[in-house]
N, C-alpha and C positions, 0 to 999 in steps of 0.2 A: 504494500500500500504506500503509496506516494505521498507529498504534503497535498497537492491537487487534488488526489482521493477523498480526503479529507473535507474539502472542501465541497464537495458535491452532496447537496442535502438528504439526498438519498439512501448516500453507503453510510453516512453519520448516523443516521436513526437505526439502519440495520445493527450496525454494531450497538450502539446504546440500547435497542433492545434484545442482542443475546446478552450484553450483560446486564439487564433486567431481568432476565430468565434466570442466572444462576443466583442472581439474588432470591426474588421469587418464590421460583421453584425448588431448586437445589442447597435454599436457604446459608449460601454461603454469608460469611462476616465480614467479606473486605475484599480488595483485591492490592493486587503487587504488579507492579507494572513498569515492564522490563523496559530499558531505555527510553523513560517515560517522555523527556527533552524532546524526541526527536515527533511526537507527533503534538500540535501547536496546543495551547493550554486552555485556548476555548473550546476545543474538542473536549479536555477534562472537564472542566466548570461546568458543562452542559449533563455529562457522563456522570460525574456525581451529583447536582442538581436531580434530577432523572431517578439515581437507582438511591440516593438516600431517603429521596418522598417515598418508598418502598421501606425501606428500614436504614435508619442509621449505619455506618460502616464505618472501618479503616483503612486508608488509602496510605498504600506506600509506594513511592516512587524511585528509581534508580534514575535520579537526577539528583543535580545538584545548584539549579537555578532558583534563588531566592523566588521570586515572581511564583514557580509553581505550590509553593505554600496555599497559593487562592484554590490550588484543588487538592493537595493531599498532605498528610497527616505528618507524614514523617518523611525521609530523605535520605539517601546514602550521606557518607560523610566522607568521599573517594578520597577527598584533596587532603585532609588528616591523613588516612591509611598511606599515602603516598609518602607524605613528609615524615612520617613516625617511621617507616621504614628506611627513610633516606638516613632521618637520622641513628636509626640503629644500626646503620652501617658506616657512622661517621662521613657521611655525606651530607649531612646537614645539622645545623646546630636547635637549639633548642629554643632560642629566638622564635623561628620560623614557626616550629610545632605551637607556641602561645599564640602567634601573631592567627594562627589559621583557627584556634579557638577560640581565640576574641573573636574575630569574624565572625564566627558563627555564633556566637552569643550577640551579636550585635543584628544580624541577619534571620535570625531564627524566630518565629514571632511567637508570644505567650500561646503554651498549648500544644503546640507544635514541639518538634525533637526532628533529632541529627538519629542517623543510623553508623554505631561507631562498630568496626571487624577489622579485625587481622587477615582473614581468608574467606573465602566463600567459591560456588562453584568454578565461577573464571579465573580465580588467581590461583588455585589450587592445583587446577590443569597448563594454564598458561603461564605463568608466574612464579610458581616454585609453593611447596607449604609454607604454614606458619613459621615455622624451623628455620627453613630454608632463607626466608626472605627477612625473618627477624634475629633469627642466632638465637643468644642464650637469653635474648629479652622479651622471647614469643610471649611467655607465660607472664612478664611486668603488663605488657600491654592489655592483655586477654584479662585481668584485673580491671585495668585503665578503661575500658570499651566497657565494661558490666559495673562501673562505680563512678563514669564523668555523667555529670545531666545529660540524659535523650535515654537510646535506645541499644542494650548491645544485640549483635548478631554474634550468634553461634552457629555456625557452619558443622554441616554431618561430617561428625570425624572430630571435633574439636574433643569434644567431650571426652573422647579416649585419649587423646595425644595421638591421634593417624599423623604420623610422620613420613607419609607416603604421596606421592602425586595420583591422581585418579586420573582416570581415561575420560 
């Protein structure tokens, strides 16, 4: 689906109402919405408008654009995960790592949360594990991400220590 797809009033109500249906029907609680950036935010606004007059929900988005707060709940927090890793490889100082969570405290509006993770299914495959990409400070962070204000992510496999790459 293209941004012009989008744009066509047609295929926008189709998809708003399969995702009415899994509301609905299949009474799900929320939804998670993979590269959420990349399809425009009135397409959300409209999407959750829609399916929360059905039941209230939890919207989390894999984005990291202030602006999309107007439709979801919560947010990756990529550019943290990035600079915690720079820096636990001495590639970045610890300046940086404050500097990106002020930001976010300054950009995050009441109610709302940051989605803070060491690993998850892309970086696990593509990126090395928690281990891998963090050393001996995988297990500081994984504290850090389940005890900063917002939200952590626990990725399958955290919970045992999988020190493994998945396919």
């Amino acid at each position: 689906v293209s941004d012009r797809d989008y744009a066509k009033p047609g295929l926008r109500l189709a998809m708003i109402d399969a995702m009415a249906f899994w509301v609905r029907d299949m009474g799900i609680d929320g939804f998670r919405c993979d590269m959420a950036h990349l399809v425009p935010l009135d397409f959300w606004v409209t999407a959750r408008q829609h399916c929360d007059a059905i039941r209230p929900l939890y919207w989390l988005a894999e984005c990291e654009q202030a602006e999309y707060y107007q439709a979801f709940d919560t947010m990756y927090a990529w550019h943290w995960m990035h600079v915690s890793e720079k820096f636990s490889k001495g590639e970045q100082n610890l300046r940086v790592v404050r500097e990106v969570l002020q930001e976010y405290a300054r950009n995050t509006p009441a109610g709302k949360n940051r989605l803070f993770f060491t690993s998850n299914h892309d970086e696990n495959s593509w990126n090395g594990t928690e281990y891998e990409k963090y050393g001996t400070t995988a297990r500081s962070w994984a504290v850090f991400c389940s005890t900063w204000p917002g939200m952590p992510l626990v990725y399958s496999g955290q919970e045992n220590a999988n020190a493994k790459r998945l396919k």
